[in-house]
C-alpha positions as CSV (number, residue, x, y, z in Angstrom):
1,X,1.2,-22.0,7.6
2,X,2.9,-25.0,9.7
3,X,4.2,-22.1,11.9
4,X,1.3,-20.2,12.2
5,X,-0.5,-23.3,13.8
6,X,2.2,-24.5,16.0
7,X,2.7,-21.1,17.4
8,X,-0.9,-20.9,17.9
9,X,-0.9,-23.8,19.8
10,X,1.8,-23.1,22.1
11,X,-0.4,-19.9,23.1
12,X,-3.7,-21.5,23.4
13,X,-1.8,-24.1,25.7
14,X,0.2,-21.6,27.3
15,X,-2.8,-19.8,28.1
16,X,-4.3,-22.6,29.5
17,X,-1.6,-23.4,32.0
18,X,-1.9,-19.7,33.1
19,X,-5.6,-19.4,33.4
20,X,-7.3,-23.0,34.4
21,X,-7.6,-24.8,37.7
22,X,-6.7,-28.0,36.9
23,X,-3.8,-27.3,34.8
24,X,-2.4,-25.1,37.9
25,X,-1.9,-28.0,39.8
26,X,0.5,-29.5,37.3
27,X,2.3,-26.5,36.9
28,X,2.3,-26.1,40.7
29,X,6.3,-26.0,41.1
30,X,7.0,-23.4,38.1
31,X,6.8,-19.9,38.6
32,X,4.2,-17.5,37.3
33,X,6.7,-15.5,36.2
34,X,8.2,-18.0,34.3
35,X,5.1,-19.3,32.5
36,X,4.2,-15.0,31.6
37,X,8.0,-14.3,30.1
38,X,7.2,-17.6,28.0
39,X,3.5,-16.3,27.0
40,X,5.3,-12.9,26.1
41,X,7.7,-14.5,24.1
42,X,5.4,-16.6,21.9
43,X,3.1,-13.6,21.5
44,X,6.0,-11.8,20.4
45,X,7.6,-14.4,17.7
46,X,3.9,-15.1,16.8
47,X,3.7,-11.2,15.9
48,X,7.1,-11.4,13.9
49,X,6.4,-14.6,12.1
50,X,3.0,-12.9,10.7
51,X,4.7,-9.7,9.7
52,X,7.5,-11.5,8.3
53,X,5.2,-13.6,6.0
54,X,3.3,-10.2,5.1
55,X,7.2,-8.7,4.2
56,X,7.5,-11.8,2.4
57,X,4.6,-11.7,-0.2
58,X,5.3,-7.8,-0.6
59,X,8.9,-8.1,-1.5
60,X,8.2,-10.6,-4.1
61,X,9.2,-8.9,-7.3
62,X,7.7,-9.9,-10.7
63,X,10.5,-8.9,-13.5
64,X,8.7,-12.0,-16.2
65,X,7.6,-8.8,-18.1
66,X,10.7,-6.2,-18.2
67,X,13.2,-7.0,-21.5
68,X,16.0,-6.2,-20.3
69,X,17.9,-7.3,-23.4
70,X,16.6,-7.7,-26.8
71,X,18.1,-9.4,-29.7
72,X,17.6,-8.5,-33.1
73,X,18.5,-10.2,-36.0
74,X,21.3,-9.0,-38.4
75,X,19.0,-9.3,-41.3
76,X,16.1,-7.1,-40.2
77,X,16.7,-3.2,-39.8
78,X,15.1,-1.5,-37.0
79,X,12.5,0.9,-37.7
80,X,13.2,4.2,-36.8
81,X,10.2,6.1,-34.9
C-alpha cells in the first residue's frame, strides 16, 4: 500500500508540473520531453506494481489442509475399505 501511494503521488505531482501555469515556471529550464519519459515511466512501474501485487495474492497457495504424511500408530490396524 506504501507504494501504491508514493507512486500516486509522483504522478499527481508529475502531472502537475506538466499541466499548470505556475508550476511551468519552475520547471522552465527542463525539457518537456524530459518531464513526459518521466510521466511514462511512473505510469508504467505504477501499472507493474498493481499487477504484481494482484500476482502476488493469486500465487499464494494454501497447503494447511493437504496430509501429505500420516502417521499411524503401531498399535491400531488400519481398516481396510
Amino acid at each position: 500500500m506504501k507504494t501504491y501511494v508514493v507512486l500516486l503521488a509522483l504522478l499527481v505531482l508529475n502531472t502537475s508540473a506538466l499541466l499548470s501555469e505556475p508550476l511551468a515556471a519552475l520547471v522552465k529550464g527542463i525539457s518537456p520531453w524530459f518531464l513526459v519519459t518521466v510521466e511514462v515511466v511512473l505510469l508504467l512501474t505504477f501499472y507493474i506494481n498493481n499487477q504484481l501485487k494482484g500476482l502476488k495474492e493469486i500465487a499464494n497457495i494454501d497447503l494447511s489442509g493437504i496430509d501429505l504424511f500420516v502417521i499411524c500408530s503401531k498399535d491400531k490396524k488400519q481398516s481396510k475399505s
